[in-house]
C-alpha positions in Angstrom: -69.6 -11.7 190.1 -73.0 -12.8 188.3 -73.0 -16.3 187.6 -75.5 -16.0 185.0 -74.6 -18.9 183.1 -75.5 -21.2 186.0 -79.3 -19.3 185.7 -79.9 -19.7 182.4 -83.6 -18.3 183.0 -82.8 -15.6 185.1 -80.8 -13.4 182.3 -83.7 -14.3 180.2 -86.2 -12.5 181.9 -84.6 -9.2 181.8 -84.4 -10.3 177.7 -87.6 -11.1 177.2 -89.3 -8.1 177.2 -91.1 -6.2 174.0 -88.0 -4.9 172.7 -88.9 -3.4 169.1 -86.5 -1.1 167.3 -88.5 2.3 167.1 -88.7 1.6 171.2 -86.2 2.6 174.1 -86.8 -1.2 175.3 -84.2 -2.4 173.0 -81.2 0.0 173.7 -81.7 -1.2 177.5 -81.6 -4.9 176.3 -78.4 -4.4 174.9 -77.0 -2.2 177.5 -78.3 -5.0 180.1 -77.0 -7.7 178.0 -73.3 -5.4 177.4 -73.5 -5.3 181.3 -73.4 -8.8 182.1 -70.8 -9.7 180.0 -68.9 -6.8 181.3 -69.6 -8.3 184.9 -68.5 -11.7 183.9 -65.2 -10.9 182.0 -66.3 -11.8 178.1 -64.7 -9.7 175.9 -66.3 -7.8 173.2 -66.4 -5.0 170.9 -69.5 -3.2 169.6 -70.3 -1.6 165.7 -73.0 1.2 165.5 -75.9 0.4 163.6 -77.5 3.3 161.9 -81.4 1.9 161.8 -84.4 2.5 160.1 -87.4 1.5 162.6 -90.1 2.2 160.6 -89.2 0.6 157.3 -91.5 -1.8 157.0 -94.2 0.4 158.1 -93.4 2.7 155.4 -93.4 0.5 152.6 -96.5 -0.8 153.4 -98.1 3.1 153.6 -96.3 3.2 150.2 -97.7 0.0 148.8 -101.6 0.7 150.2 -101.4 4.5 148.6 -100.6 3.4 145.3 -103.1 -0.3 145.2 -105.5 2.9 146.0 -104.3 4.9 143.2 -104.5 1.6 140.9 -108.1 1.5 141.7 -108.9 4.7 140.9 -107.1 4.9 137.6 -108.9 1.7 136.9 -112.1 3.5 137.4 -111.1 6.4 135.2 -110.1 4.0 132.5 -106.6 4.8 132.8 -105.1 1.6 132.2 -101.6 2.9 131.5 -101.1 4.9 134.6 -102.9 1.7 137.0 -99.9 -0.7 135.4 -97.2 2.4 136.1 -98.6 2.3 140.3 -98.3 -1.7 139.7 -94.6 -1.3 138.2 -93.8 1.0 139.9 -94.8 -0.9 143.7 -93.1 -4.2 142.3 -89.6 -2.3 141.4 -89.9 -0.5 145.3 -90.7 -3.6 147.0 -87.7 -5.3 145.0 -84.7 -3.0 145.4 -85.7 -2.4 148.9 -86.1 -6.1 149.9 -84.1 -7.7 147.6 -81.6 -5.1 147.3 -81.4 -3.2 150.2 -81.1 0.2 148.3 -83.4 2.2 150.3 -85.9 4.6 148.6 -89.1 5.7 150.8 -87.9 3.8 154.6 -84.7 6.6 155.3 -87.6 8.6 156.4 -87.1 8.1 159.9 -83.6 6.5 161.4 -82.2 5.8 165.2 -78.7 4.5 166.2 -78.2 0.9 167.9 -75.3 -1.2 168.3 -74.3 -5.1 167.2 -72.1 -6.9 169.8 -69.5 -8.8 168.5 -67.4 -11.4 170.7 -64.3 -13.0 169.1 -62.4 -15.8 170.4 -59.2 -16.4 168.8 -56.4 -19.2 168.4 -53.2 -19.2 166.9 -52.9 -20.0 163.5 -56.7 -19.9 162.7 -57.7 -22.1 159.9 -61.2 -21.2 159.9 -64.0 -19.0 161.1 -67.1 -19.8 162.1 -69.5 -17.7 163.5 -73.0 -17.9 165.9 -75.4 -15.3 165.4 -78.9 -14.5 166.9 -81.3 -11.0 166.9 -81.8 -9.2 169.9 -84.7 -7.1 168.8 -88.6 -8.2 168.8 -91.5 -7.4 167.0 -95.5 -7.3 167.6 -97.6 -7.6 164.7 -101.3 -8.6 163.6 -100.2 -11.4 161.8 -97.5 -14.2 163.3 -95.0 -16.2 160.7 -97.5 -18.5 159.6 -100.3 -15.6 158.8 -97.4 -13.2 157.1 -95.8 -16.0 154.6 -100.0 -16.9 153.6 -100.0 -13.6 152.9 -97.0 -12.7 151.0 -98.1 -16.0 148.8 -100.6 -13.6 147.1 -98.2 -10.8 146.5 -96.8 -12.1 143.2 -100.6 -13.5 141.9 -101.9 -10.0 142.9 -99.5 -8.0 141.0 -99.2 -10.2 137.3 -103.3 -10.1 137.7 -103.3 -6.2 138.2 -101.2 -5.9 135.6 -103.3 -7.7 133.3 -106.4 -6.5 134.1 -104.6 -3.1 132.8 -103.3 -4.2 129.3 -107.6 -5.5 129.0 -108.2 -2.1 129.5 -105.8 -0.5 127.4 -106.7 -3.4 124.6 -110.7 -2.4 125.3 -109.4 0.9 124.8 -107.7 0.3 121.2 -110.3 -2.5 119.9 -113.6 -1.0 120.7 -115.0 -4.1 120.1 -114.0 -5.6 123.1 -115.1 -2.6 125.8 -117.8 -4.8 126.5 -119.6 -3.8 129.9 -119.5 -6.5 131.7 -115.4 -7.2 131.2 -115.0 -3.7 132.4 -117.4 -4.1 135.6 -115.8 -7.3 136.2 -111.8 -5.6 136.2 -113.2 -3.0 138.4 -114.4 -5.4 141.1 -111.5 -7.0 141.1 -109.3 -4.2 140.9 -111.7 -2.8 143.9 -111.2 -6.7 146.1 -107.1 -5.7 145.9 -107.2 -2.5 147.8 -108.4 -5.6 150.6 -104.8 -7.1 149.7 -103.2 -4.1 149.8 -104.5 -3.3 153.3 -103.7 -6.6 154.6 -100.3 -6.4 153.1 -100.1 -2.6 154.9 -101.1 -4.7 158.5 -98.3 -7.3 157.9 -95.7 -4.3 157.2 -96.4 -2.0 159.4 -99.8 -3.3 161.9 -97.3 -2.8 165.3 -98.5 0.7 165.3 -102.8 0.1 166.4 -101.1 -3.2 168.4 -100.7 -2.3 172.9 -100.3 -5.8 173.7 -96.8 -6.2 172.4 -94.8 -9.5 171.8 -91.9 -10.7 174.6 -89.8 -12.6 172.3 -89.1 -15.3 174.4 -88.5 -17.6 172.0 -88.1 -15.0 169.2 -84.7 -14.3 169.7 -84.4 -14.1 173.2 -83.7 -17.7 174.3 -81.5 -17.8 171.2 -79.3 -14.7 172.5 -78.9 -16.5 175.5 -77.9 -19.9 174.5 -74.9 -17.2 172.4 -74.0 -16.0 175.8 -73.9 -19.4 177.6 -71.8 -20.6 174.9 -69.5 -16.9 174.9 -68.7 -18.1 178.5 -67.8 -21.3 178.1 -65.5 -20.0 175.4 -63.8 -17.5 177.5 -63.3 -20.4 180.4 -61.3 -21.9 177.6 -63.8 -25.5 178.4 -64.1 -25.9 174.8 -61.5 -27.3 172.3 -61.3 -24.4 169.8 -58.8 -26.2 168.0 -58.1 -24.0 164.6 -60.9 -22.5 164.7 -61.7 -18.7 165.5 -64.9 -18.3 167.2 -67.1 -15.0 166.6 -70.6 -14.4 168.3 -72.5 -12.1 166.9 -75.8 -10.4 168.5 -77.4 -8.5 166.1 -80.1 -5.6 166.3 -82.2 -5.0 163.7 -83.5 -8.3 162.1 -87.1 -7.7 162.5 -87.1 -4.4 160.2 -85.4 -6.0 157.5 -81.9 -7.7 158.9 -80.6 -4.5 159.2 -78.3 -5.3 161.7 -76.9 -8.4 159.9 -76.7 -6.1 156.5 -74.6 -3.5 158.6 -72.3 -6.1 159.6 -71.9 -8.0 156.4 -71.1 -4.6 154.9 -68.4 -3.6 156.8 -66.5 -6.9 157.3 -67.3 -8.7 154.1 -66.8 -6.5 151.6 -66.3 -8.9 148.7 -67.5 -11.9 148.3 -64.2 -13.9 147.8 -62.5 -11.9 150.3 -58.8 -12.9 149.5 -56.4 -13.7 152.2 -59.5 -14.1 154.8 -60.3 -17.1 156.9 -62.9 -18.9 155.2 -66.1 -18.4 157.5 -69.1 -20.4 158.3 -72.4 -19.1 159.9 -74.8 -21.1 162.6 -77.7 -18.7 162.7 -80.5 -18.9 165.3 -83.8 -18.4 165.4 -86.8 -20.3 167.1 -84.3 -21.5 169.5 -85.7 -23.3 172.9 -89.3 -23.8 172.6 -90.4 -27.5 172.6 -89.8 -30.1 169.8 -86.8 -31.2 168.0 -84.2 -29.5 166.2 -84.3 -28.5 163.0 -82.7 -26.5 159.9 -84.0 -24.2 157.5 -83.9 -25.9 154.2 -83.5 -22.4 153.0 -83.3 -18.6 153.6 -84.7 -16.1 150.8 -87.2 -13.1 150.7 -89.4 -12.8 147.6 -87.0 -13.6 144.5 -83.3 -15.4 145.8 -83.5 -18.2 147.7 -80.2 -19.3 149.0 -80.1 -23.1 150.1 -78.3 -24.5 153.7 -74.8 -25.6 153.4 -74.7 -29.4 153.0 -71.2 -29.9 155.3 -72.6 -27.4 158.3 -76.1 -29.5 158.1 -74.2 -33.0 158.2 -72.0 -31.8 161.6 -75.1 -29.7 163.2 -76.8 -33.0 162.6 -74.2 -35.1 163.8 -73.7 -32.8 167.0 -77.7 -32.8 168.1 -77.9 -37.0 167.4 -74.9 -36.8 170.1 -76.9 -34.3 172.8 -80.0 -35.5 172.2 -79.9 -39.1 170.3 -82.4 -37.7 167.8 -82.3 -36.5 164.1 -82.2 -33.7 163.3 -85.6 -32.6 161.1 -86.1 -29.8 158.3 -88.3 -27.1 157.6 -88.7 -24.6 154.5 -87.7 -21.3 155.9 -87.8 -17.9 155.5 -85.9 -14.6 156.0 -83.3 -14.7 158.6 -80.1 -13.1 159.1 -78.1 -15.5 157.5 -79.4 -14.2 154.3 -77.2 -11.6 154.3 -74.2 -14.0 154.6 -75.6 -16.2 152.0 -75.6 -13.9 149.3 -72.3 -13.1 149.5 -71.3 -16.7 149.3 -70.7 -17.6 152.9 -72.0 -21.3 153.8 -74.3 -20.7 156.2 -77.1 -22.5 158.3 -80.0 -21.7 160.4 -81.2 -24.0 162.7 -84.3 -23.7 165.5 -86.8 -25.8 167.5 -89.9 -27.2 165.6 -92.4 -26.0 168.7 -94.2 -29.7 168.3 -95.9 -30.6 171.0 -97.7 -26.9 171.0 -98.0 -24.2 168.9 -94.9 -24.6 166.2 -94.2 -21.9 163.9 -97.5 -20.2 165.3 -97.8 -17.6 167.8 -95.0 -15.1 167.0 -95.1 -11.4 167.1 -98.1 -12.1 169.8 -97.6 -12.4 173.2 -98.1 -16.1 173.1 -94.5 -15.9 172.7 -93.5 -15.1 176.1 -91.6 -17.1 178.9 -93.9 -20.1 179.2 -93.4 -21.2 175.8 -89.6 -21.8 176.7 -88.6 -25.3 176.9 -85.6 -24.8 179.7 -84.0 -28.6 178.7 -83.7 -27.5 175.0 -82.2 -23.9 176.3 -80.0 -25.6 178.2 -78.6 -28.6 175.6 -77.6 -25.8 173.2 -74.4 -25.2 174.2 -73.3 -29.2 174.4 -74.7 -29.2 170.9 -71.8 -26.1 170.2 -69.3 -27.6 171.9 -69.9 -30.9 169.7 -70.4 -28.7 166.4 -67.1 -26.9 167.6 -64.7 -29.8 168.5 -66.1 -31.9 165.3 -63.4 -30.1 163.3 -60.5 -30.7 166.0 -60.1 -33.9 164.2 -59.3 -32.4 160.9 -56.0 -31.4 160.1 -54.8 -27.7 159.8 -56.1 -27.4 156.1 -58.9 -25.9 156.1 -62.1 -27.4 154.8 -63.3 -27.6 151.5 -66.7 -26.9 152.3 
């Protein structure tokens, strides 16, 4: 039998590997990662995932095209059509982001799987659930590079649209199609095709990229630490008390928590969810590199922004102060998989190492984030810091918590 959870670093090896969704790579991963907890007797059940790969790239063909056609109606004093390319990009961008209604990224889809492990007890009070990604991504620009850009999204598109209603005005008051106005909106309108191509590179860049990204630390280490604690669980070493335990690896998350969608979906259908066990999501990401723990303050994309749950950041900060006698820090976030749980009104958290002493939120997507930039000592204190996050609520009674 593998003893994989006494070699931590060994099962992360074969996981750390580019692993993208349009890629063969991460069906393996998962079929490697379904093997070993085959080998090692952790029962769990699998949900197709029907994915959409190339998404992002997609919507960032779609976005460039029309910032193009934006200029060029600019340049053909066209004002109203440049604000209908502007309109229309904004409600695109916003019903597939926001919304998840899909419009131009169905263009291209492949089947994975999530893996699911549930650990039950009689008379479950509560649910709470541990979820990390199993799927990479390679890009030109790493989280720090991608939110600087997406800063200019909203700026970019109220401008454009402006410099549209000049021209329509300029167009309707003669008095004010003055030449150098005009010259001026056409430079500018000409400096945002730049954005738009930038923007195009942060969607879908992976394509002109052959160095590709390991994902070490993003979400390898994380999946891991899932299946160190998924052990533990099925040895029974951990006081469940009343509270069912699900583990969820999801594919997906790097083209647009697809995998975390598909799940939320099918098994919380409503957002009050009568008769259910209330439930209560740990989400990782960032997990083992160096530094000290920390939580995202909140989880959003461009317009909802859904904060952490106040009682799960109180006991996830209770648990680390006992593993590591530290406490725990906070950072603003950004989109994660708990997302999808949040706006459906499940308390969730998201919690990650800072990466202080080195490269901290830098360096993802690139293959700086390979093996070396695993700190084994945090890997390996994760699952104490379950087991305390776990057994915190073994001194509650069988009510279940108002959270």
């Amino acid at each position: 039998m593998m003893e994989f959870f006494l070699n931590l670093f060994e099962i992360l090896k074969n996981i750390a590997v580019p692993r993208p969704c349009h890629s063969s790579s991460l069906g393996k991963v998962i079929d490697y990662i379904k093997g070993v907890l085959t080998s090692n007797g952790i029962p769990f059940t699998t949900q197709e995932v029907t994915l959409m790969p190339y998404k992002q790239l997609f919507l960032g063909i779609f976005c460039l095209v029309l910032g193009i056609v934006f200029f060029i109606f600019i340049l053909k004093n066209k004002p109203v059509f440049a604000m209908l390319c502007i309109l229309v990009i904004a409600a695109v961008l916003i019903l597939e982001t926001e919304f998840f209604i899909n419009i131009v990224s169905p263009l291209n889809t492949k089947k994975s799987e999530n893996i699911i492990m549930t650990f039950d007890v009689p008379e479950p009070q509560r649910e709470l659930i541990f979820a990390a990604h199993m799927d990479s991504k390679t890009d030109f620009f790493d989280h720090v590079h991608r939110s600087n850009i997406m800063m200019f999204l909203l700026p970019v598109a109220v401008i454009s649209l402006l410099l549209s209603m000049y021209l329509l005005l300029a167009r309707k008051l003669k008095k004010l199609n003055h030449r150098i106005p005009i010259l001026f909106i056409r430079v500018f309108a000409g400096l945002f095709i730049v954005f738009w191509f930038f923007f195009f590179l942060r969607m879908g860049g992976f394509v002109f990229l052959k160095k590709q990204s390991p994902g070490a630390v993003d979400d390898g280490a994380a999946v891991v630490s899932l299946i160190d604690l998924a052990d533990e669980l099925n040895k029974e070493t951990i006081n469940q008390g009343y509270s069912r335990i699900t583990i969820l690896l999801f594919t997906g998350e790097e083209v647009g928590l697809q995998g975390s969608g598909a799940y939320v979906k099918e098994f919380y259908k409503k957002a009050d969810r009568k008769g259910a066990l209330p439930s209560y999501l740990v989400n990782l990401e960032l997990v083992a590199q160096n530094g000290n723990l920390l939580f995202w303050e909140k989880s959003g994309i461009f317009l909802r922004y859904y904060s952490s749950n106040r009682e799960l950041i109180n006991r996830i900060g209770k648990a680390w102060n006992i593993v590591s006698g530290k406490e725990i820090s906070s950072m603003k976030g950004f989109g994660d998989d708990s997302y999808m749980f949040r706006i459906r009104g499940i308390p969730s958290i998201t919690i990650g190492h800072s990466g202080e002493p080195g490269l901290g939120l830098a360096g993802f997507h690139t293959p700086a984030d390979n093996l070396e930039r695993v700190n084994m000592e945090n890997l390996e204190i994760m699952t104490p810091l379950f087991r305390n996050f776990i057994e915190s609520y073994t001194d509650n009674s069988k009510d279940s918590l108002i959270f």
